[in-house]
C-alpha positions in Angstrom: 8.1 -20.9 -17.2 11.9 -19.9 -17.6 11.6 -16.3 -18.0 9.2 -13.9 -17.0 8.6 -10.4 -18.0 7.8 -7.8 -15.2 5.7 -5.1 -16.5 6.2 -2.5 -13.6 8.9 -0.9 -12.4 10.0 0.8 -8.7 10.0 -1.7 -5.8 7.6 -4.1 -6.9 9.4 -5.0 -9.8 12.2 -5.6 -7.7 10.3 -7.9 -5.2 8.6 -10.0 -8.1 12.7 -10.5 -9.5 14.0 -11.6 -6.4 11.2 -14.4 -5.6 11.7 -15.0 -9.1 15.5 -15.8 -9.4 15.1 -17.7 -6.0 12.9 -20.1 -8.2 15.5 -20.4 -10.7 13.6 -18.4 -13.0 15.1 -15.8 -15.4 13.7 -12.0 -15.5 13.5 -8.9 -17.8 12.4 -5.6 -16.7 10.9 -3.2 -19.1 11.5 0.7 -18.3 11.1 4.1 -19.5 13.6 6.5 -20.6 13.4 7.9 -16.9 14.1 4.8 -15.4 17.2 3.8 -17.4 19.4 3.9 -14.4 16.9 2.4 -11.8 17.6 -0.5 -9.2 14.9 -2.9 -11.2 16.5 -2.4 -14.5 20.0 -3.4 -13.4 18.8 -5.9 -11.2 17.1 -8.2 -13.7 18.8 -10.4 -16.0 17.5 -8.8 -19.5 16.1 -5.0 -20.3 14.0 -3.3 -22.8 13.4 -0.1 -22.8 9.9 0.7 -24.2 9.3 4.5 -24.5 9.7 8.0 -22.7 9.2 9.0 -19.7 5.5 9.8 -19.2 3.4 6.4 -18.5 1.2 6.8 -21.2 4.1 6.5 -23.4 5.8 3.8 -22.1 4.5 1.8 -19.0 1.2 1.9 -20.1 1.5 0.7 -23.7 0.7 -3.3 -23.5 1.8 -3.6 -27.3 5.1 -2.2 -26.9 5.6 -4.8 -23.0 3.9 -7.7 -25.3 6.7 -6.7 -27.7 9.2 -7.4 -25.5 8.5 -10.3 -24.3 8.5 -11.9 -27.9 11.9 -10.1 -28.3 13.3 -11.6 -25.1 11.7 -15.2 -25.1 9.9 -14.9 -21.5 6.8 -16.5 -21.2 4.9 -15.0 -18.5 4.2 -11.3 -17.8 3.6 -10.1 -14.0 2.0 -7.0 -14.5 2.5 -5.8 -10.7 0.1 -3.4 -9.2 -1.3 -0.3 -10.8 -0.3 0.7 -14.5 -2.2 -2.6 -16.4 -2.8 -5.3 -13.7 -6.4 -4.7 -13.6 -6.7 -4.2 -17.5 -9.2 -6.7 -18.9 -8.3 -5.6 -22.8 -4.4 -5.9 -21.6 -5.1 -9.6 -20.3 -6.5 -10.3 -23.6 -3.6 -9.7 -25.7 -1.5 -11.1 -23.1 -3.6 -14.2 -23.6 -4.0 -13.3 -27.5 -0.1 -13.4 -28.3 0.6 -16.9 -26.8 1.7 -15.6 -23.4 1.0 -16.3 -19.6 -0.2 -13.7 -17.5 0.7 -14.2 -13.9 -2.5 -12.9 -12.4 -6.5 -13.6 -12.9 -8.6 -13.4 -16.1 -9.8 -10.8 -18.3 -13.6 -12.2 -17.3 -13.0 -11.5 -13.2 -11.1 -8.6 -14.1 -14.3 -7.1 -15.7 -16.7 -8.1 -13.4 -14.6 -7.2 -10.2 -13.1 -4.1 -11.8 -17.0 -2.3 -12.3 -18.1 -1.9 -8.4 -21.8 -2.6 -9.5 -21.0 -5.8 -11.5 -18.9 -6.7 -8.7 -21.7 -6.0 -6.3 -23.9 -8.2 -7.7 -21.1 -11.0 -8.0 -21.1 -10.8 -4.8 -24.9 -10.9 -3.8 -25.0 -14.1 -5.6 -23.8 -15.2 -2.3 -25.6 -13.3 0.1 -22.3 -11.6 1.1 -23.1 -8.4 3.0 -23.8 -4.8 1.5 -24.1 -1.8 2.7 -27.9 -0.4 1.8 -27.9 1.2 -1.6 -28.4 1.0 -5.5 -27.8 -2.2 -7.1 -27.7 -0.6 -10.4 -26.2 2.6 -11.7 -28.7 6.2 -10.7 -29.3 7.2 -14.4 -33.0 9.4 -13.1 -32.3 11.9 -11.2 -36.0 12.1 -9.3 -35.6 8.2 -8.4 -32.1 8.6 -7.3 -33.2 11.4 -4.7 -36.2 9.3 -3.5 -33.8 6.7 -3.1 -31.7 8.6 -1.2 -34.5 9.7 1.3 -35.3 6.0 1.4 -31.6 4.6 2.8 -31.4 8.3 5.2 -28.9 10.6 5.0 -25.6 10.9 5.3 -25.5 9.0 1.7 -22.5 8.4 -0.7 -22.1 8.7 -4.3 -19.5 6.7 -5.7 -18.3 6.3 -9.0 -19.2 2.6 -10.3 -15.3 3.0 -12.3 -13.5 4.1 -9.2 -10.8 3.9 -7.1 -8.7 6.4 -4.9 -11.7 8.7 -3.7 -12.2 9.5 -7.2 -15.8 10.7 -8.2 -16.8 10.0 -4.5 -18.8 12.4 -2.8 -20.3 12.4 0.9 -24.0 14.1 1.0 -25.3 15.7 4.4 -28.5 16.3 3.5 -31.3 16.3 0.4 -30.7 19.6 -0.4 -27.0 19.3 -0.9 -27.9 16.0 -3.8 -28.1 17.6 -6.7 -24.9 19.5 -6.5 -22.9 16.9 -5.4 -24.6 14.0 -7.8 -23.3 16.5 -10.6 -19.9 17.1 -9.5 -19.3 13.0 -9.0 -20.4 12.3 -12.2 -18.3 14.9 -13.7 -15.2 13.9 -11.7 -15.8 9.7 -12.6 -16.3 10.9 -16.4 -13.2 12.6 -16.2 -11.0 9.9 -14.0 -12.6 7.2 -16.1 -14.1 7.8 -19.0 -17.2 6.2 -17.2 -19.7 8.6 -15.6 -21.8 5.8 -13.5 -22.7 6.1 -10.0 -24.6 4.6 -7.3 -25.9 5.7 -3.8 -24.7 3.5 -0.4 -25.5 4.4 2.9 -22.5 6.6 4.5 -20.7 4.4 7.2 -19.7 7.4 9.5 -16.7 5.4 11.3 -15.7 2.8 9.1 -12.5 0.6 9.2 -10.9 -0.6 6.5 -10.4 -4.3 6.3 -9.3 -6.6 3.4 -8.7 -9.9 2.9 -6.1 -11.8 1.0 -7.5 -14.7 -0.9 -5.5 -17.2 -3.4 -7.0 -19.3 -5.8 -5.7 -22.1 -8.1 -7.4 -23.5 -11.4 -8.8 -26.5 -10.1 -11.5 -24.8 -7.7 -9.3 -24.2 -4.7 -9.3 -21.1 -3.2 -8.0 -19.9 0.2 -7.8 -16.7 2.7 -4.9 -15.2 4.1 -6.7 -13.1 6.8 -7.2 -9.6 7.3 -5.2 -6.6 6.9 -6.5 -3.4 8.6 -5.8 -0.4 6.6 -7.6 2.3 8.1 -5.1 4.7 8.1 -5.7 6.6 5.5 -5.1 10.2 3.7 -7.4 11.2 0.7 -8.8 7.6 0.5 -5.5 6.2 0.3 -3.6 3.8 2.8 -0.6 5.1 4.3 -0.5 2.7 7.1 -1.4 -1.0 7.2 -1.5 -4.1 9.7 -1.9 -7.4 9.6 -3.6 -9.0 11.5 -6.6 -6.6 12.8 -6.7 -5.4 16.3 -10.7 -5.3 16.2 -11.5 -8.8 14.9 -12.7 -11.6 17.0 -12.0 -15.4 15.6 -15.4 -15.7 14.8 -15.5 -12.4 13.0 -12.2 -13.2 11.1 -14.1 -16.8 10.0 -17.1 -15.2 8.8 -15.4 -12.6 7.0 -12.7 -14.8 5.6 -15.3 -17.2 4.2 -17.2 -14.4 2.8 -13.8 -13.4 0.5 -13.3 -17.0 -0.4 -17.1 -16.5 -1.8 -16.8 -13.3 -3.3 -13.4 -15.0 -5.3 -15.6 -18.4 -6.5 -18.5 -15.6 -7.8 -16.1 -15.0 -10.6 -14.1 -18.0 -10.8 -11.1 -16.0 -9.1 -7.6 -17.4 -10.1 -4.2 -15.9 -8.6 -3.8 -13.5 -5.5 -6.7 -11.0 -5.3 -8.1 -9.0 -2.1 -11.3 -8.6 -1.0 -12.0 -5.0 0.4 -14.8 -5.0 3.3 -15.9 -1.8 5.5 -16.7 -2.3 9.3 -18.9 -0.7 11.1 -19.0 0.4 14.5 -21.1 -2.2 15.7 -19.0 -4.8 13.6 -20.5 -5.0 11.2 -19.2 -5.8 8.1 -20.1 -4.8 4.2 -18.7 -6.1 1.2 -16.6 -3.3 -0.7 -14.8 -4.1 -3.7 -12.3 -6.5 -4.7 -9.0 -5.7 -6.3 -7.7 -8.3 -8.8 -4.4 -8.0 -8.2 -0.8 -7.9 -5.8 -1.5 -5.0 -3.0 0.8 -2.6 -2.1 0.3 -4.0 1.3 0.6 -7.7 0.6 4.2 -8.0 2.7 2.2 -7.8 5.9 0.4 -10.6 4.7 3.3 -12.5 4.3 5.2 -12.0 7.5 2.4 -13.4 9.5 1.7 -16.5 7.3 5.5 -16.9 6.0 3.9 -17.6 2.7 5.8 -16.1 -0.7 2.6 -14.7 -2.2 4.6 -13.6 -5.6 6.1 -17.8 -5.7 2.0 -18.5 -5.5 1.3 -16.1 -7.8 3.6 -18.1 -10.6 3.0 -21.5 -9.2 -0.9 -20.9 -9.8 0.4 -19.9 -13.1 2.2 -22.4 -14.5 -0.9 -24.9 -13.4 0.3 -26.1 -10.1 -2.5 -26.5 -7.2 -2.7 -25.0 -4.3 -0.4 -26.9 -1.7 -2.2 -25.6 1.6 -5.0 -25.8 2.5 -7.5 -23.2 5.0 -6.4 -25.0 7.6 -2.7 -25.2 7.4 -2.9 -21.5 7.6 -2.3 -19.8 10.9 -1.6 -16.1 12.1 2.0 -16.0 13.7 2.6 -12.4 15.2 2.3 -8.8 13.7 3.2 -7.3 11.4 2.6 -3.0 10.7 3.6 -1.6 6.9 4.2 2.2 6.8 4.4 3.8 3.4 7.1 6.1 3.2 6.2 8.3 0.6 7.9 11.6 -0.9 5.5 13.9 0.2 4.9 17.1 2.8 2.3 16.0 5.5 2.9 19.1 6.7 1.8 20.4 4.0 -1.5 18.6 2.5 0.8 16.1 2.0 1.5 17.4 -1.4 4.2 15.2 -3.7 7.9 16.6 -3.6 10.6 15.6 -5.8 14.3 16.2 -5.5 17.9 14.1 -5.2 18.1 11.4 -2.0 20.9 13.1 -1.2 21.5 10.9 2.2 19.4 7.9 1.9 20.0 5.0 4.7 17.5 2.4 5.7 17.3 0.6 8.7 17.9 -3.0 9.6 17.7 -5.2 12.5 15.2 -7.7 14.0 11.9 -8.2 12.0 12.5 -5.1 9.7 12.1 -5.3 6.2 12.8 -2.4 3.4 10.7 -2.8 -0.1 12.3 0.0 -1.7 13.3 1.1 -5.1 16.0 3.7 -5.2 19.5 4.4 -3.7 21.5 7.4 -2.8 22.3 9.8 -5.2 18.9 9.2 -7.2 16.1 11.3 -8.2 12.8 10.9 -7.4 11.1 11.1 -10.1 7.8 13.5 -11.3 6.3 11.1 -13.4 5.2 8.5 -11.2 3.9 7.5 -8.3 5.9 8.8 -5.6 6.0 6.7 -2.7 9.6 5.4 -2.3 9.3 2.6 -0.1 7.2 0.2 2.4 8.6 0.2 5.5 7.9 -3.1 7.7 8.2 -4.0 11.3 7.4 -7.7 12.7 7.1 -8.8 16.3 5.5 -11.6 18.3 2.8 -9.0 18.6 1.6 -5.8 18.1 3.4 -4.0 20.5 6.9 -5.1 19.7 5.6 -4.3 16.1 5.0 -0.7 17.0 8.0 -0.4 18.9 10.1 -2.0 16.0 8.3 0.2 13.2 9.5 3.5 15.9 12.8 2.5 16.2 13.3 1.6 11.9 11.9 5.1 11.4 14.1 6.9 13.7 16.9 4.4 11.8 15.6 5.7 8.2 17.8 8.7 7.4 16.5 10.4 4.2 17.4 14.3 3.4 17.1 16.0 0.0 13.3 15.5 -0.5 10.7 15.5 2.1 8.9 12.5 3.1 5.6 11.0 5.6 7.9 9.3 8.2 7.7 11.6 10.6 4.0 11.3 9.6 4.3 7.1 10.1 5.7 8.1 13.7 3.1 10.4 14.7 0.4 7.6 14.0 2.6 4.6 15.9 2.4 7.0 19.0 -1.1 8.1 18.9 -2.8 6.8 21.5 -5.8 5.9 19.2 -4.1 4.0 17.1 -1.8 2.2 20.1 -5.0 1.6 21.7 -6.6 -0.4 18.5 -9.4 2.6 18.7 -9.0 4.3 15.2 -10.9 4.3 11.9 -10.6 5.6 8.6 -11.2 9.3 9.7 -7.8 9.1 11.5 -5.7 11.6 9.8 -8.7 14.5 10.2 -9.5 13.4 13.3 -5.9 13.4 14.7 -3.2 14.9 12.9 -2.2 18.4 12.3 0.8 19.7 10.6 2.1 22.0 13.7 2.7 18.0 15.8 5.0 17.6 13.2 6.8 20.9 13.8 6.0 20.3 17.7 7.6 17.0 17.1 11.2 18.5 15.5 11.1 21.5 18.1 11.4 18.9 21.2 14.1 17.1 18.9 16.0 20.2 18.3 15.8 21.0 21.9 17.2 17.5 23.0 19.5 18.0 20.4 20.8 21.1 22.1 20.5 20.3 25.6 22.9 16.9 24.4 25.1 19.2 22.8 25.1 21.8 25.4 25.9 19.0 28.1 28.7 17.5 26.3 30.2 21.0 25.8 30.0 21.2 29.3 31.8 18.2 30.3 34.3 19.0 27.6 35.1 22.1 29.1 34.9 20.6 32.8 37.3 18.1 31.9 39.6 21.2 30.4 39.5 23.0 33.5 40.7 19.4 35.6 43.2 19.2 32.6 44.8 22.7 32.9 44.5 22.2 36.7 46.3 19.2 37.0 48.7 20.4 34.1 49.1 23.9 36.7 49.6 21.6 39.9 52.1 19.5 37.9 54.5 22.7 36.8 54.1 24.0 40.0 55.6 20.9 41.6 58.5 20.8 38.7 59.4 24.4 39.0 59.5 23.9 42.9 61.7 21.0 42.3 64.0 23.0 40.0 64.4 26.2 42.6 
């Protein structure tokens, strides 16, 4: 594989190209109309553009990026995350036109990309699940027996989903009806797939995942944990790596429980296996995503392994060359999304020019960005603008790292969630290790960030008021000692 084709754009292209050209291996970057002048399309070595601006004409047209390839000569396509790296019928024609895709099969893609299928993948080996339907509630009476059965609170979660969407929390029976309506509507919308199933509501759940990697000759390792419980509207916004919570024998069992979950579908590439955890510790299987994570450099700064160089070895037919237990944890490592949004206000998406746009450096920081200053963010896509890393020997020098890169990042022209990723590294929940996914309710409100830039303004202008001071102090020595020195001249003179 001499040349690959990376079907994404942003910062993710970017970090695919540069593990690829440190490989020796040739890239082209595909981008919309929008993105003719963006860091990914000048980096790579060939360009195609493939269509306007909006997604659905451009990014998200596998003909026009299967196109492209055959024009350039590259013969592997990494897809990325989001836009088509879970798309089974994309994988196809990938597979179809003579090409290498640099990620799993169309076959686990449709088993783990349906939660119920995926669910019963993963039953086959008596991995853990939360209480619920094993199949989709298509009778309404049986649904709300079932219900009573598991006990309420209840959730009903699109069988299609992801991001929240067509997920509903239900109180109490007389609340089912209403809400089983309202998440069927919202999957059918999102989806074009109006299944859902009932689990028992886990009322203070963390969010752990775990990286697995599998090869084609049956080998299949995990990564360990990430904990990505901090989260706004079902979304991460912060992650960590590894998890505060976990005990060695909890990390084992949960680890071995991913590496099952990857062999129910014959799992080849990087994937991650999403578990909930209870309060008691318990853990439930979740979902699995069949594909690079947002999230995956946290993984890689406490193993030191390239997870996109795996990704392409595992491609071009090369096994595994670790095994479990030449994996160890070294460290932590804490990823903060910086995204361009208002926390303080719903955290809706801004868009504007970066007019000043620095990033930090230093000791165990690393910047995954995709934009420089002077450039717009723009509407059309997602609109985080970069993962922010910190490393340390452990977590508290990772805090403490993440706090100083932040107060490094200087971005104006748009607003943006670091102040946001500061408030969480100071909370004392989340510095103590005692947080779940409920954080950002439970915790944050937009007046700590104004709280926050009041104290900062008040420094600001006791500094500036002090050094104003001392200016003028030393004025008054000068002009005194300028005084005593004429006086002593004109004495002289007379």
């Amino acid at each position: 594989m001499e040349k690959i084709l990376i079907a994404n754009r942003g910062e993710i292209a970017l970090r695919i190209m540069r593990s690829a050209r440190e490989m020796g291996i040739k890239t082209v970057a595909v981008f919309s109309e929008a993105d003719r002048n963006a860091l990914h399309v000048r980096y790579a070595d060939e360009a195609v553009c493939i269509g306007p601006a909006p997604s659905s004409q451009s990014y998200l047209l596998g003909e026009k990026i299967i196109e492209a390839c055959k024009k350039t000569g590259a013969q592997g396509i990494h897809p990325g995350y989001g836009f088509l790296s879970e798309n089974a019928a994309f994988a196809r024609m990938v597979k179809a036109a003579g090409i290498t895709l640099i990620g799993p099969s169309p076959e686990a893609m449709e088993i783990m990309g349906n939660k119920l299928s995926a669910k019963a993948a993963a039953l086959s080996y008596n991995i853990p699940m939360v209480p619920g339907t094993e199949e989709a509630v298509t009778d309404l009476e049986v649904a709300q027996n079932r219900a009573l059965e598991i006990g309420y609170p209840i959730l009903i979660k699109a069988a299609a989903g992801g991001g929240g969407k067509g997920m509903r929390i239900v109180e109490k029976a007389s609340d089912f009806v209403e809400q089983m309506d309202l998440a069927v509507s919202e999957a059918s919308s999102a989806f074009g797939d109006g299944s859902v199933f009932i689990e028992r509501y886990v009322s203070s759940p963390r969010h752990i995942e775990i990286q697995v990697l599998g090869d084609n000759y049956g080998n299949i390792v995990h990564l360990f944990e990430r904990d990505c419980s901090v989260q706004r509207r079902h979304q991460k916004v912060v992650e960590e790596a590894p998890s505060s919570v976990l005990s060695e024998e909890l990390r084992r069992k949960m680890g071995e429980s991913a590496v099952n979950a990857a062999r129910s579908c014959n799992y080849i590439g990087a994937g991650t296996v999403e578990f909930i955890l209870d309060e008691n510790l318990d853990f439930f299987f979740l979902e699995m995503n069949t594909r690079l994570q947002v999230e995956h450099p946290v993984t890689e700064m406490i193993t030191g392994i390239d997870l996109v160089k795996e990704q392409i070895r595992i491609a071009r037919g090369e096994p595994l060359s670790f095994t479990q237990d030449d994996l160890k944890i070294k460290g932590h490592a804490i990823e903060v999304r910086v995204y361009a949004e208002d926390p303080a206000n719903n955290f809706l998406p801004d868009i504007g020019n970066l007019q000043t746009y620095i990033t930090p450096k230093g000791p165990g920081i690393r910047v995954d960005d995709g934009f420089e200053q002077g450039m717009d963010i723009p509407i059309y896509y997602d609109p985080m603008i970069a993962k922010l890393v910190s490393y340390g020997k452990d977590r508290q020098e990772a805090i403490q790292r993440m706090i100083r890169a932040i107060d490094e990042y200087q971005i104006t022209g748009i607003q943006t969630t670091l102040a946001f990723g500061k408030f969480v590294m100071q909370h004392e929940a989340f510095v103590s290790g005692n947080f779940d996914t409920h954080f950002v309710n439970k915790y944050f409100l937009p007046e700590h960030l104004s709280q926050e830039n009041e104290e900062e303004a008040m420094i600001a202008a006791l500094i500036g008021s002090n050094f104003m001071s001392s200016i003028s102090d030393t004025a008054k020595e000068n002009v005194s000692a300028e005084n005593e020195s004429q006086w002593r001249k004109n004495r002289k003179e007379h």
